[in-house]
GULOMI-454618 format. One record per residue (C-alpha): chain; residue number from 1; x, y, z negated. Coordinates in Angstrom, 3 decimals, m for minus. Example, Ala and Ser with C-alpha at 12.3 -4.5 7.8 and 13.67 -1.06 7.14 Angstrom:
# residues 2
@cadena:A	num:1	east:12.300	north:m4.500	up:m7.800
@cadena:A	num:2	east:13.670	north:m1.060	up:m7.140
This chain:
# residues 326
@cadena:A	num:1	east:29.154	north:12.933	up:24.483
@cadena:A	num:2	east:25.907	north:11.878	up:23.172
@cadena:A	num:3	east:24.260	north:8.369	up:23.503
@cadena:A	num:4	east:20.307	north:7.908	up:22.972
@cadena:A	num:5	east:18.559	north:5.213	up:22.113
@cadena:A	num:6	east:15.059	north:3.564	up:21.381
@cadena:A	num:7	east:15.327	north:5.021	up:17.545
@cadena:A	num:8	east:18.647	north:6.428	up:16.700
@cadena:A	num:9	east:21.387	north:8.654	up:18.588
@cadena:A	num:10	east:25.107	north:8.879	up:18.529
@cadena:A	num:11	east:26.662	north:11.850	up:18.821
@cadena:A	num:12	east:30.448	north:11.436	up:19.523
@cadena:A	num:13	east:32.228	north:15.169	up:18.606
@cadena:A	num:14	east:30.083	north:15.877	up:15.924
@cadena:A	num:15	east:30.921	north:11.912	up:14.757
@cadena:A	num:16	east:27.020	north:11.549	up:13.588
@cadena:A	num:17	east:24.878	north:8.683	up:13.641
@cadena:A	num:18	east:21.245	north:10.028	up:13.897
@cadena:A	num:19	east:18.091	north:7.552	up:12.739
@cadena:A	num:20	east:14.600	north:9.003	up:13.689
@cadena:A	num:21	east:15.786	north:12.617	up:13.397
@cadena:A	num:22	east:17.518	north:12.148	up:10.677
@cadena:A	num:23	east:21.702	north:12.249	up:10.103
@cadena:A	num:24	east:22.491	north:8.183	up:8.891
@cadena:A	num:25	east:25.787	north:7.655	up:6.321
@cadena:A	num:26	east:28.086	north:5.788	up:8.290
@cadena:A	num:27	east:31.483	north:4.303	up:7.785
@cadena:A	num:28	east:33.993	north:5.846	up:10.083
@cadena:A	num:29	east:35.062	north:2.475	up:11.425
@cadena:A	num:30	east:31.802	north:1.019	up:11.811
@cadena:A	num:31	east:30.778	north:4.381	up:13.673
@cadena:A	num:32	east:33.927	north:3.818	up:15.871
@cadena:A	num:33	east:32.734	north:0.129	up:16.193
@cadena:A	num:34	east:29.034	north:1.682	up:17.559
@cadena:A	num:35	east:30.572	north:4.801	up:20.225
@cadena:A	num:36	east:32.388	north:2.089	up:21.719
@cadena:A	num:37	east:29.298	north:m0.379	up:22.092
@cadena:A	num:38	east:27.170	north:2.350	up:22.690
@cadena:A	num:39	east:29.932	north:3.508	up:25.729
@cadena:A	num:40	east:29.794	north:0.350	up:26.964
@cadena:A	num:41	east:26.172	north:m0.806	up:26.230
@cadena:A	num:42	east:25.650	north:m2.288	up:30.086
@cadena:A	num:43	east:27.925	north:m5.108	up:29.277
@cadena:A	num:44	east:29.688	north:m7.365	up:26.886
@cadena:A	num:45	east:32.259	north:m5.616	up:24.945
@cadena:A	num:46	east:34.698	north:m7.609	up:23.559
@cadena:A	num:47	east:36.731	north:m8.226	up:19.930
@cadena:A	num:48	east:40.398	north:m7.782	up:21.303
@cadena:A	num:49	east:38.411	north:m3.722	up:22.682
@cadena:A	num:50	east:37.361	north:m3.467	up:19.483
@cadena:A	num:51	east:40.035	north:m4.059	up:18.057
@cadena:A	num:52	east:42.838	north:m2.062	up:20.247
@cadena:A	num:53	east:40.310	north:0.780	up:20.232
@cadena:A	num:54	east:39.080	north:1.202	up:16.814
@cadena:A	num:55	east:42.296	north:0.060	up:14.859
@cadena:A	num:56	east:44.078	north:1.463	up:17.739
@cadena:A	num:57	east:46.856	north:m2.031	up:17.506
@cadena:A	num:58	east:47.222	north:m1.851	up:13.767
@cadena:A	num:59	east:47.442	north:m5.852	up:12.384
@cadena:A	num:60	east:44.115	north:m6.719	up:11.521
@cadena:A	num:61	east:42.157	north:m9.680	up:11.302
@cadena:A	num:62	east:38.866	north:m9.789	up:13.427
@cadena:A	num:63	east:37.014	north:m10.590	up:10.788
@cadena:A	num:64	east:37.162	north:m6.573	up:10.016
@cadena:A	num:65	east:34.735	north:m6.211	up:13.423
@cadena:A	num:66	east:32.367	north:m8.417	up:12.041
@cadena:A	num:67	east:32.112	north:m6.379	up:8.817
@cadena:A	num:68	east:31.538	north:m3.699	up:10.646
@cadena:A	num:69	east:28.905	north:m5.088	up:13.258
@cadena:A	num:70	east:27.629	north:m6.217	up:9.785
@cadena:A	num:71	east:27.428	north:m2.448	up:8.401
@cadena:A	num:72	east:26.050	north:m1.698	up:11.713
@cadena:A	num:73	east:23.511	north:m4.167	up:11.640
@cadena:A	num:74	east:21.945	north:m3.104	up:8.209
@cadena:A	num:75	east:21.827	north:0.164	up:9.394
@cadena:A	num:76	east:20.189	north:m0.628	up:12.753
@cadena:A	num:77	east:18.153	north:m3.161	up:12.160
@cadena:A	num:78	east:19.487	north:m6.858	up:13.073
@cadena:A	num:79	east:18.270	north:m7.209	up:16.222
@cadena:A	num:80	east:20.222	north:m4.209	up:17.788
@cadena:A	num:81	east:23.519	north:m5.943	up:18.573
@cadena:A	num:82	east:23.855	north:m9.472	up:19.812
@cadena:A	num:83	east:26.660	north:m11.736	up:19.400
@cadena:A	num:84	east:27.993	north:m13.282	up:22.431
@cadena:A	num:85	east:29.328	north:m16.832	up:21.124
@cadena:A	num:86	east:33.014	north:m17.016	up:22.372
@cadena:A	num:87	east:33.218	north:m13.085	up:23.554
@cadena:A	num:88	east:32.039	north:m10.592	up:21.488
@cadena:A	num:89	east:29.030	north:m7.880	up:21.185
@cadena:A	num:90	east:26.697	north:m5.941	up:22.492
@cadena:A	num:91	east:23.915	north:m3.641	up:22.051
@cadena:A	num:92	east:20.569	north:m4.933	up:23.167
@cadena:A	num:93	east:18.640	north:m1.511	up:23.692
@cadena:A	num:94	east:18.733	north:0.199	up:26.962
@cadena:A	num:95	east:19.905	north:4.137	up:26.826
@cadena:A	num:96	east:17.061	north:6.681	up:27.038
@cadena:A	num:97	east:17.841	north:8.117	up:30.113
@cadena:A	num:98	east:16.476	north:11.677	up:31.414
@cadena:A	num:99	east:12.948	north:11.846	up:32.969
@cadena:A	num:100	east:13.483	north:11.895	up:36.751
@cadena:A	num:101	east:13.414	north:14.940	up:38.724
@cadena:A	num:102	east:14.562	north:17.231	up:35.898
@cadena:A	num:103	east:17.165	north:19.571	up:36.559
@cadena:A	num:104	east:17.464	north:21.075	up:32.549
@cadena:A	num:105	east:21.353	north:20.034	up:31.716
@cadena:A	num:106	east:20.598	north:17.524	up:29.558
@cadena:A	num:107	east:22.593	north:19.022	up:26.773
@cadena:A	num:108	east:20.679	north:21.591	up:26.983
@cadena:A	num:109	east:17.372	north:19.901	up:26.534
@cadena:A	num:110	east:15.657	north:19.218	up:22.889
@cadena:A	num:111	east:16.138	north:16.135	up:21.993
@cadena:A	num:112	east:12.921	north:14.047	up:21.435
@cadena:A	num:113	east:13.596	north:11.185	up:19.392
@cadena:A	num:114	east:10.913	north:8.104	up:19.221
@cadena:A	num:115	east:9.159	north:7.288	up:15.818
@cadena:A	num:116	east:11.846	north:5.829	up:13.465
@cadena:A	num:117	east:12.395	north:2.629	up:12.685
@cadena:A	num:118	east:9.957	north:0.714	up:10.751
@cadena:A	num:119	east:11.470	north:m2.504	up:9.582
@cadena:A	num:120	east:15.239	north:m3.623	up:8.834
@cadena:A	num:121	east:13.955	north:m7.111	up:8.297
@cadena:A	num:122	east:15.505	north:m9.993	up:10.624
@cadena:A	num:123	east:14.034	north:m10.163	up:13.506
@cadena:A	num:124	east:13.630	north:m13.933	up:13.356
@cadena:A	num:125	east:13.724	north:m15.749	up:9.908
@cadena:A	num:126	east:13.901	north:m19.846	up:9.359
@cadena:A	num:127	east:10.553	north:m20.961	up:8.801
@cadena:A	num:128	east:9.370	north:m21.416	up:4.917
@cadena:A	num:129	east:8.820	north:m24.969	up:4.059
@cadena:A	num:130	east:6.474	north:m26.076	up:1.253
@cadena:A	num:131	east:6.032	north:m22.828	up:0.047
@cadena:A	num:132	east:2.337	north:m22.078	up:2.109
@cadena:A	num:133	east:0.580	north:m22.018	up:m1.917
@cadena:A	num:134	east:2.991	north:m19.366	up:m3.248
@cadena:A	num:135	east:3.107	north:m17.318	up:0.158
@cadena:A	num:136	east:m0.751	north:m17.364	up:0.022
@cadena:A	num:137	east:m0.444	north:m16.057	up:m3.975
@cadena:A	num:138	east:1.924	north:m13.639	up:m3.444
@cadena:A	num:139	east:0.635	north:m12.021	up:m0.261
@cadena:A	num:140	east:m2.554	north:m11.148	up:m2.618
@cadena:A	num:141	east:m0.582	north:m10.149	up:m5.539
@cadena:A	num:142	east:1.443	north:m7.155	up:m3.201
@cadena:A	num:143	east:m1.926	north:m6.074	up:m1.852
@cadena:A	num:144	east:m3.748	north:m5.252	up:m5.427
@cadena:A	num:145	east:m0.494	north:m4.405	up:m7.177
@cadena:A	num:146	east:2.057	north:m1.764	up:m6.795
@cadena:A	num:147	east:4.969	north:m3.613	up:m7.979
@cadena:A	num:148	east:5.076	north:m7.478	up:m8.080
@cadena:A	num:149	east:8.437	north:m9.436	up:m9.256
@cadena:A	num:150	east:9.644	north:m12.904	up:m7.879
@cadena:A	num:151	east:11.320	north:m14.167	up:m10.606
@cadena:A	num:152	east:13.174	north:m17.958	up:m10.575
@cadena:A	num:153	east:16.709	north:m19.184	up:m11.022
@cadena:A	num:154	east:19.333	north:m19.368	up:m8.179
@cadena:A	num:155	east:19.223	north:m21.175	up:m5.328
@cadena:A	num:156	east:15.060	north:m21.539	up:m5.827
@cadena:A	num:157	east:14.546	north:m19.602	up:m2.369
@cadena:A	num:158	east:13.538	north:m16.235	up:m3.446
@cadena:A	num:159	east:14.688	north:m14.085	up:m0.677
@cadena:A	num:160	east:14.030	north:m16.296	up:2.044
@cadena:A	num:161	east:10.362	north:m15.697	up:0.578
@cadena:A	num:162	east:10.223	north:m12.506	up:m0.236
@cadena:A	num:163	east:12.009	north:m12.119	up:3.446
@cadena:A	num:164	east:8.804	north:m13.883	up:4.995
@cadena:A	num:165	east:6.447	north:m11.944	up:2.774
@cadena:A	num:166	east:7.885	north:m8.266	up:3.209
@cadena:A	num:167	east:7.589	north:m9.604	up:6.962
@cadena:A	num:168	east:4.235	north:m10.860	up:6.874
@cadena:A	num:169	east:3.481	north:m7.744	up:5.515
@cadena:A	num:170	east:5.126	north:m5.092	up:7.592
@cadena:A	num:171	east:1.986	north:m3.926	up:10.026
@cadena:A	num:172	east:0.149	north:m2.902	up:6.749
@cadena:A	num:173	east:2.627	north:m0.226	up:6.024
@cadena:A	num:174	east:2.801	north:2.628	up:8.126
@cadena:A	num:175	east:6.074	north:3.801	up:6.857
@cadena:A	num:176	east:7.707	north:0.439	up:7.364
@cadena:A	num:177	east:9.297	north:m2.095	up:5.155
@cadena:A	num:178	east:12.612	north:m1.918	up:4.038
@cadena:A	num:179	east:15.053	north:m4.602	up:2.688
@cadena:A	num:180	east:17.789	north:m3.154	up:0.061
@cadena:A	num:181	east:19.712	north:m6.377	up:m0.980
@cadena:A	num:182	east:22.059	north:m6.062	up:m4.619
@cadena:A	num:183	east:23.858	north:m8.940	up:m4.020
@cadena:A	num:184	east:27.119	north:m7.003	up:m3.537
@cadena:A	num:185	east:25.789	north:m3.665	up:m5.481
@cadena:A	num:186	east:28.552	north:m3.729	up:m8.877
@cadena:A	num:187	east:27.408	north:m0.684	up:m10.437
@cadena:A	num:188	east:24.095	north:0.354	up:m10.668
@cadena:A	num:189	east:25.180	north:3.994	up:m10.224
@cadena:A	num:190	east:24.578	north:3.009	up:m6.871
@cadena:A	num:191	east:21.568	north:1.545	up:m6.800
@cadena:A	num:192	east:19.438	north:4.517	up:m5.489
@cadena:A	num:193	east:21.966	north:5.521	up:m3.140
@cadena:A	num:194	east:21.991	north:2.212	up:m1.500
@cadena:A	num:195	east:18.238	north:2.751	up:m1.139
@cadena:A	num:196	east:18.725	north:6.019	up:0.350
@cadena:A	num:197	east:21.150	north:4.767	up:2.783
@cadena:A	num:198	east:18.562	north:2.007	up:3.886
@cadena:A	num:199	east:16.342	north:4.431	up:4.673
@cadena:A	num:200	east:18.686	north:6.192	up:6.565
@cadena:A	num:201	east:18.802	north:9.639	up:4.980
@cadena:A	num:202	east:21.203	north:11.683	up:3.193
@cadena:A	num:203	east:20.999	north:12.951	up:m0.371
@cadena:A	num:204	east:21.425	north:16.957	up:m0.197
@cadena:A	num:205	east:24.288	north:18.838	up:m2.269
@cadena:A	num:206	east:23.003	north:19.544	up:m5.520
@cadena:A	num:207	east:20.429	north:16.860	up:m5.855
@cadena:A	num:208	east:20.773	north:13.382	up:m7.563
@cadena:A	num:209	east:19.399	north:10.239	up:m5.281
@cadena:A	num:210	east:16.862	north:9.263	up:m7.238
@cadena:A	num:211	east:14.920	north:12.711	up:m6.839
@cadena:A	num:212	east:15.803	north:12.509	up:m2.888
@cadena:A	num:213	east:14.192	north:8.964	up:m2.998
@cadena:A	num:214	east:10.882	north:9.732	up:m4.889
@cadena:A	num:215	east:10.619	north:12.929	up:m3.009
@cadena:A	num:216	east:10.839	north:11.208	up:0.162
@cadena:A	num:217	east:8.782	north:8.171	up:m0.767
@cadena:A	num:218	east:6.173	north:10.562	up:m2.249
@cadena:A	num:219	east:4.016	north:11.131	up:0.662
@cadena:A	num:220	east:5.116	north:7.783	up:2.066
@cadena:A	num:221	east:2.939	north:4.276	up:2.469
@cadena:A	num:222	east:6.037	north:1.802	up:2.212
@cadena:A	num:223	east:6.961	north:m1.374	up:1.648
@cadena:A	num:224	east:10.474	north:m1.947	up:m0.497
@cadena:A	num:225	east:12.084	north:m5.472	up:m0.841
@cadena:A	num:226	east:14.844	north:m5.116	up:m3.937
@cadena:A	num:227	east:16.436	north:m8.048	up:m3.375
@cadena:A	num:228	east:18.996	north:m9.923	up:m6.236
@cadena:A	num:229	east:18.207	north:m6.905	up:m9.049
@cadena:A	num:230	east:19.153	north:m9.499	up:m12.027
@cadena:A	num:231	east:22.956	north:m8.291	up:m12.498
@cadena:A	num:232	east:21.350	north:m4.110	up:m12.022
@cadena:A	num:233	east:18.193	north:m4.266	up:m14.013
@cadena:A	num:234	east:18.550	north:m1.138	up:m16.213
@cadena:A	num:235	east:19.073	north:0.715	up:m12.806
@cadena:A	num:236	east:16.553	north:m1.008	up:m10.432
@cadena:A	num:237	east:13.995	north:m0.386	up:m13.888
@cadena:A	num:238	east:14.771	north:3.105	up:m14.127
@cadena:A	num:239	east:14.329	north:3.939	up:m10.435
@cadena:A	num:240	east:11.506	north:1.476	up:m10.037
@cadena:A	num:241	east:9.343	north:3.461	up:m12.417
@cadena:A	num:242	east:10.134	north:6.809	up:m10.875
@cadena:A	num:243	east:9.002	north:5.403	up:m7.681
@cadena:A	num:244	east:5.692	north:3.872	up:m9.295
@cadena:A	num:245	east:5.271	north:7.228	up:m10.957
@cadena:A	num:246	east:5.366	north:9.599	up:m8.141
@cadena:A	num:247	east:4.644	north:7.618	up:m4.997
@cadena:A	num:248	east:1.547	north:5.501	up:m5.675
@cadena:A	num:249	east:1.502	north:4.119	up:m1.704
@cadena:A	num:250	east:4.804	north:2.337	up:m2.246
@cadena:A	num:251	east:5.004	north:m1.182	up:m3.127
@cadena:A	num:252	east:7.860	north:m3.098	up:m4.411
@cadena:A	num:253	east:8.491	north:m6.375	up:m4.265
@cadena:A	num:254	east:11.427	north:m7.260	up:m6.300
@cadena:A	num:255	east:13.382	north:m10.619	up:m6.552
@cadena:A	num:256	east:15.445	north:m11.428	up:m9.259
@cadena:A	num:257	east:16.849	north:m14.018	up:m12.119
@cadena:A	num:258	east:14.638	north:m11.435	up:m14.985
@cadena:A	num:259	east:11.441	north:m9.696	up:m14.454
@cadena:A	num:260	east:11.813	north:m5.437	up:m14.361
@cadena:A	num:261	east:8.956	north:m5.774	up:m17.723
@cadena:A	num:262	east:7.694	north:m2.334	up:m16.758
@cadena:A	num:263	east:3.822	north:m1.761	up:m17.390
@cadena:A	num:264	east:2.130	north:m2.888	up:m14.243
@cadena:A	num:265	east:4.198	north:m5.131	up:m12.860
@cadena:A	num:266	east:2.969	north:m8.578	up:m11.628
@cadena:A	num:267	east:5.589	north:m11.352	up:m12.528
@cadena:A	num:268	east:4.962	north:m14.319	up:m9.812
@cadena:A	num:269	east:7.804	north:m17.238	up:m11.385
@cadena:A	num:270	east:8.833	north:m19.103	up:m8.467
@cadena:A	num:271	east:9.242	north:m23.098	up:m9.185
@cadena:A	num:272	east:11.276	north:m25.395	up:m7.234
@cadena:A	num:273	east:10.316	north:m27.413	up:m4.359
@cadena:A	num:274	east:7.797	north:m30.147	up:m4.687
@cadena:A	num:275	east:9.611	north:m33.453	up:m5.143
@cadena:A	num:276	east:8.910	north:m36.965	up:m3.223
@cadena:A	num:277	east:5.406	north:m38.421	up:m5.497
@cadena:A	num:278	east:6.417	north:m41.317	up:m5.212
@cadena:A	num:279	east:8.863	north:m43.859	up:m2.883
@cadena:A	num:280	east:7.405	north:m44.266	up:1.398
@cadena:A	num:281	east:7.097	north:m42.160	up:3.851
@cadena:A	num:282	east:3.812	north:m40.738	up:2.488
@cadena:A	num:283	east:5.173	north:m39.385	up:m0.155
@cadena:A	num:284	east:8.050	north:m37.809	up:1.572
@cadena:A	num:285	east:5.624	north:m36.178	up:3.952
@cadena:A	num:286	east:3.936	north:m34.018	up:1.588
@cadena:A	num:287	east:7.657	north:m32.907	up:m0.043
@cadena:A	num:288	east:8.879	north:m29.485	up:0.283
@cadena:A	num:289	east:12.054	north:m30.429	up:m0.757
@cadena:A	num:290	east:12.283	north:m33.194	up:1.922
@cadena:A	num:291	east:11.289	north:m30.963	up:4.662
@cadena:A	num:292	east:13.394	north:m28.601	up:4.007
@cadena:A	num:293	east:16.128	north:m30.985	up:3.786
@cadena:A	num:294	east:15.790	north:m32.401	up:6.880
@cadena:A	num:295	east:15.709	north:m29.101	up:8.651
@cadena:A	num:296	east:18.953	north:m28.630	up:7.082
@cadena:A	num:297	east:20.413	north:m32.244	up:8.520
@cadena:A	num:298	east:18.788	north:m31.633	up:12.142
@cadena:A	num:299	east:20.687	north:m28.625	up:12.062
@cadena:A	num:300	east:23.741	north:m30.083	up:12.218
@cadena:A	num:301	east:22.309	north:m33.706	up:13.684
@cadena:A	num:302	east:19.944	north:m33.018	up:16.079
@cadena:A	num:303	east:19.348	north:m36.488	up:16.701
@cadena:A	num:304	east:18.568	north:m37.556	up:13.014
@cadena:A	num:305	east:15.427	north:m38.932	up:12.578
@cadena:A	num:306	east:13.166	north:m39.414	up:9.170
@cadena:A	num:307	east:12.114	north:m43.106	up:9.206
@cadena:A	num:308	east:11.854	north:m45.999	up:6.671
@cadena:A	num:309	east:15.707	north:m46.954	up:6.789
@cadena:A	num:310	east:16.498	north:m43.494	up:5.366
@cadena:A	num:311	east:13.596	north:m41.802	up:3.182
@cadena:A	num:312	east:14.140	north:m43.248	up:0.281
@cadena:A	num:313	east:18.059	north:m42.260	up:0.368
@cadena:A	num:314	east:16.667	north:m38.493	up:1.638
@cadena:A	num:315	east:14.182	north:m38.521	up:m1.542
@cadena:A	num:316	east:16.632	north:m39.784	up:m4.036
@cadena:A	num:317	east:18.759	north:m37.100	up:m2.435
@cadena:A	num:318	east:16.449	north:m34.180	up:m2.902
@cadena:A	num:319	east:15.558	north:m35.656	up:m6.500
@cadena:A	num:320	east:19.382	north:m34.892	up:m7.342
@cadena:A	num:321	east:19.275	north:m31.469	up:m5.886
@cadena:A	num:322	east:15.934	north:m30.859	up:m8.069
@cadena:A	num:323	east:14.365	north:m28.571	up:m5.295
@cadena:A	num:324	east:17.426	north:m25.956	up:m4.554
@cadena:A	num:325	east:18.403	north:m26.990	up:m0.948
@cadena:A	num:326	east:18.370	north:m23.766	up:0.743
């Protein structure tokens, strides 16, 4: 049986996930995870189906659906599957269905897929607060330069940023613009497989992933977003100039604890949050750190308010955190 949607295509006997055209690496489970939600895409599908159909009533947690919606997601793009607070998932396209009046078999029919995707970004990302000056810097430094580095300690905000950026950014790259996060990479033997994967290609027999990625990115006008390099930089360097090298319409816009320090990169060093000036409301007003902050408390206490009976405990507050509330 064979599912189509807006972008990708599952294909239940052969078991293949198919991206623009092109066969995706999947996980068996998570693929499991997607025939079911793609079976069932006019409705809610539920964790307990999940779970009795892809686990088939082994004793699992259901956190091991959410890993695999998770897997999914990347894949996808985030937007694709919704979660339904309280009941579980489901897809948000609508099936491709056959044009009316046909009478071809629609397995025998080519199959026409739409462009692929062009983004794996969030669909919807937190708003940036007090960070308008380095947005502004940085949007200019990834237009003249072919690979710029946002470089400040944890917990600064660097992939939120880069996030907003790479999104801001999008509609100037034909080709899309890709997120690859490290956080979880260990080994950087992986790092240009992971990049591959993101893309949503396969690396033939015979070849290494780092020649599938430059050859592919070669005639390509891309955006990449390495996020969290710091703990892979010998790998993310190696593959980084290889892509610089051979695909001069790529940009990459890496965020790490360490710049790459390969000849033309642009290091952008990413300070804190600006801090209350001085004690008032006045002063918090013009705080990044204090905006930010209260985003985070309205979050959970819709009904707080920023007044004169609590600035000066919110400033002190964001003094002690020295900028990192994220």
């Amino acid at each position: 049986m064979q599912h189509r949607f807006e972008g990708f295509e599952v294909l239940e006997q052969e078991r293949q996930l198919r991206i623009g055209g092109l066969r995706a690496r999947i996980g068996e489970r998570a693929f499991d995870v997607l025939v079911r939600l793609a079976r069932h895409h006019d409705r809610v599908v539920t964790k307990a189906e999940l779970l009795d159909g892809v686990w088939a009533g082994q004793p699992v947690e259901e956190s091991n659906v959410e890993v695999q919606v998770s897997a999914l997601r990347k894949l996808l793009g985030q937007q694709t599957i919704a979660t339904v607070a309280g009941r579980g998932y489901r897809l948000t396209m609508r099936p491709l269905l056959d044009e009316p009046g046909s009478h071809v078999a629609a397995h025998a029919r080519p199959v026409t897929m739409p462009g692929p995707r062009r983004s794996n970004l969030p669909v919807q990302l937190p708003p940036l607060y007090g960070r308008d000056a380095d947005f502004a810097r940085l949007h200019t430094l990834l237009d003249q330069h072919a690979i710029v580095s946002l470089v400040a300690a944890g917990g600064v905000g660097k992939t939120h940023l880069a996030r907003a950026l790479a999104a801001a950014a999008c509609a100037d790259f034909p080709d899309g613009a890709w997120l690859v996060e490290f956080a979880d990479l260990r080994d950087g033997e992986f790092v240009a497989p992971e990049v591959a994967r993101v893309l949503g290609f396969q690396v033939p027999a015979g070849r290494s992933a780092t020649e599938t990625v430059v050859e592919v990115l070669r005639r390509q006008r891309t955006l990449l977003l390495l996020d969290n390099c710091e703990h892979l930089l010998p790998a993310v360097c190696a593959l980084a100039r290889d892509i610089h090298d051979a695909a001069p319409q790529v940009r990459l816009l890496v965020t790490s604890q360490h710049p790459l320090k390969l000849p033309g990169e642009r290091i952008y060093r990413l300070g804190t949050l600006s801090q209350p000036a001085g004690a008032g409301m006045e002063a918090a007003r013009h705080s990044g750190a204090v905006q930010l902050l209260v985003n985070r408390i309205k979050s959970v206490l819709p009904t707080f308010v920023l007044d004169e009976g609590n600035v000066d405990r919110v400033s002190a507050l964001c003094r002690r955190l020295d900028g990192t509330v994220q």
